[in-house]
N, C-alpha and C positions, 0 to 999 in steps of 0.2 A: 439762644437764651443767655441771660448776665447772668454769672455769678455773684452771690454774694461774700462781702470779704467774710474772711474765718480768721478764728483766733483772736486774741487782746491785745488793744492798743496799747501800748509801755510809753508811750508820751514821745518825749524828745530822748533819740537815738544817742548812743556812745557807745566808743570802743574801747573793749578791755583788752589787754596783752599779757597773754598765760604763759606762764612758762611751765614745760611738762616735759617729761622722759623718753626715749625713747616706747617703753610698755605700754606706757599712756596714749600717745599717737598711733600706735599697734590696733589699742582695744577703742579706739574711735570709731571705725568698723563703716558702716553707709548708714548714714543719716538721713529722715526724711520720712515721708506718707510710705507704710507698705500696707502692698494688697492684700485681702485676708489669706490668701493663697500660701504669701510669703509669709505672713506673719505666725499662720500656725504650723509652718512647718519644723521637723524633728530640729532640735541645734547639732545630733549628732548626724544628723544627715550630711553625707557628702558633696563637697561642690564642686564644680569643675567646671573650664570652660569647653565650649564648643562651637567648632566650626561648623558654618550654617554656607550653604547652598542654592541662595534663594533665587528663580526662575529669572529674575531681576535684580538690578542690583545699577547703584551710582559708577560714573569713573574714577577712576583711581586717582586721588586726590590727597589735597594736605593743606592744613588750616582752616576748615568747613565749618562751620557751627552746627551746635546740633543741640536740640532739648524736648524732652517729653511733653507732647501738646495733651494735659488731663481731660480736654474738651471733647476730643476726641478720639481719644486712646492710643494715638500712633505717635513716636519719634517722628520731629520734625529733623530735617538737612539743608544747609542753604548755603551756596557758594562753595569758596575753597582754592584753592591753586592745581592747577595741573601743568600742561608743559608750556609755561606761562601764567600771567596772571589777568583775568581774574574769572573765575566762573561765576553765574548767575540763575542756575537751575534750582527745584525746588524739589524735596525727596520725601515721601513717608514711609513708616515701617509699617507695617501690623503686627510683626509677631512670625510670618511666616514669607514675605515676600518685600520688597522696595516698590513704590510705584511714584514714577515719575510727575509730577504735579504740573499742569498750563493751568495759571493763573493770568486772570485779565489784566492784574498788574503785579509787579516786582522788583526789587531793588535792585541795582546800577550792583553787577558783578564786583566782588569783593573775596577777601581774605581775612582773617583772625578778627573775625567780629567779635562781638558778648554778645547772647542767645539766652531764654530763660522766658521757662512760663511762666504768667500772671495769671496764678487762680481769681482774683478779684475781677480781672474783667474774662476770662475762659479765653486768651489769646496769647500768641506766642510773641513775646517782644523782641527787634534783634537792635543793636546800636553799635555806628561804626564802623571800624575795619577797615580796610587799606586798598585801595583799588589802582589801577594803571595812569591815573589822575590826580595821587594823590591820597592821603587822610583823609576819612569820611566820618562827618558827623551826624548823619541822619540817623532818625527813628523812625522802624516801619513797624508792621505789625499784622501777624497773620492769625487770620477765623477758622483757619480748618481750610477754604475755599480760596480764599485769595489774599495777598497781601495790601496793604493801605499806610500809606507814606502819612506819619503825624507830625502837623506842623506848632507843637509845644510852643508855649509865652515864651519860656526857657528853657537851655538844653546846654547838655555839657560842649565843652570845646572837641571838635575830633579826636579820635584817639584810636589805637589798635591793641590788643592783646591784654584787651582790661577786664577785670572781675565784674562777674556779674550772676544776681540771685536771687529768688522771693522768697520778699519777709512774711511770713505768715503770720506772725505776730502784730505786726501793722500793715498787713496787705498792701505791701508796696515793694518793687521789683528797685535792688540796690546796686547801685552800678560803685565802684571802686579804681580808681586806680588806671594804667593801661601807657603807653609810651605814646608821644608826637615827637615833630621835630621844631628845635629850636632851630636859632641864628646858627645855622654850620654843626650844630650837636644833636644826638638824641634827650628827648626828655623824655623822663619819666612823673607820672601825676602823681599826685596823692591827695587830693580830695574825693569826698561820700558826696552822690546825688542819689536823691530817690526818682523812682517814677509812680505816677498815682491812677497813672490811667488816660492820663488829660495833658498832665504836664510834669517835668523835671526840676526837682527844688534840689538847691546846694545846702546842704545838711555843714551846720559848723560844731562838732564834738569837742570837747574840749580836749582829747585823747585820739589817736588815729596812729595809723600806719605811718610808718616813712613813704615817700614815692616809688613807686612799685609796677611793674606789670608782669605777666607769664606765671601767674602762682593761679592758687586754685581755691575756690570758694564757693558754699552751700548752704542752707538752713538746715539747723538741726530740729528737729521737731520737739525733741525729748528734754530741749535747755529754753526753747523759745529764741534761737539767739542764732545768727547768721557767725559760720564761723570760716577763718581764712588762712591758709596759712601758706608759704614761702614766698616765692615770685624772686626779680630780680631788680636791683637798682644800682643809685651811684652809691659811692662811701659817703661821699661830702654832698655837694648839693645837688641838685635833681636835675641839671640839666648843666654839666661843670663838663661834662666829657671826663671824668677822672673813672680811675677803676670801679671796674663795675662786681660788684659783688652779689651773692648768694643767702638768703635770709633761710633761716630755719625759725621761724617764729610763727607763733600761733595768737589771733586776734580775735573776739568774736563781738561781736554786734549787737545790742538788744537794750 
């Protein structure tokens, strides 16, 4: 069954760049849909993590993608590095155990894709990521059942280790950002695409990030506003080979 989008459209997208404190960044806290479970829970409650034991369980891996499928309740898993590159298996959680997923079809094993549900269509989108072949630009997309290779009018250029998120606000999954490689150098991107379900539009904001990839990015539910903050790039231009630096900045979307 389709979901319908949620939340208001705010029209044509732009990025703001905040600048905030240390306390500030602290009380940011986890952003996003909580279950009524969490939501009424004590704030003086204690939290803690815990090691889980589950009968099942992925191999031991690094750079996997992974994102909560709300379609059907379980953390999805896809890809990753192990001793070598590139895995191509498919994982879900429930809550209590891993299980192994055989889909009729699936994407060309890969590394540091972007991964991110789409409540508007109830499917998990992944784009990307690095395989033994090279930089990968494809979009697939999984139902819960099986994955399905989308062949978009348009789509970003390949890339790996790029931001990526849904807007609830305009129900549309944001990809940002993420490394290729140029003539003899790494580049780094910095342009906004959206995805709508169908196809990939290059978003032109009059305001955005520098070129960026390896930072981290979310919807906030409680601002309406996709927000992003560090990641790495060049000083000077995106693809110069010059030192490569470390952003503490915060951007947000909406």
């Amino acid at each position: 069954m389709r979901r319908i989008r949620i939340g208001r459209v705010l029209g044509s997208g732009r990025w703001r760049g905040l600048r905030v404190g240390a306390a500030a960044l602290a009380a940011l806290g986890v952003v996003g849909v909580l279950s009524p479970a969490v939501a009424l829970a004590s704030p003086q409650q204690p939290l803690n993590w815990t090691k889980l034991t589950p009968p099942t369980s992925p191999y031991a891996r690094t750079g996997q993608s992974m994102a909560y499928d709300g379609a059907t309740g379980t953390v999805v898993l896809f890809g990753g590095a192990a001793s070598g590159c590139c895995l191509g298996d498919t994982w879900t959680w429930d809550g209590t155990t891993w299980t192994k997923q055989h889909p009729a079809a699936s994407p060309p094993g890969r590394t540091l894709a972007a991964m991110a549900y789409d409540a508007a269509t109830g499917t998990v989108v992944l784009f990307g990521g690095t395989s033994r072949h090279g930089i990968l630009g494809d979009t697939w997309t999984w139902d819960g059942t099986t994955w399905t290779e989308q062949h978009p009018a348009t789509s970003p250029p390949g890339r790996y280790l790029a931001y990526m998120a849904y807007d609830a606000a305009t129900g549309t999954v944001v990809l940002y950002g993420g490394a290729a490689r140029g003539t003899g150098n790494l580049c780094y991107l910095g342009r906004t695409w959206t995805w709508d379900g169908t196809t990939w539009t290059a978003q032109t904001p009059a305001a955005h990030p520098s070129a960026r990839a390896e930072g981290a990015m979310v919807y906030d539910a409680a601002t309406g506003t996709v927000v992003l903050f560090g990641g790495s790039g060049y000083a000077t231009t995106r693809c110069s080979g010059s030192r490569t630096v470390r952003f503490e900045q915060t951007w947000t979307w909406g």
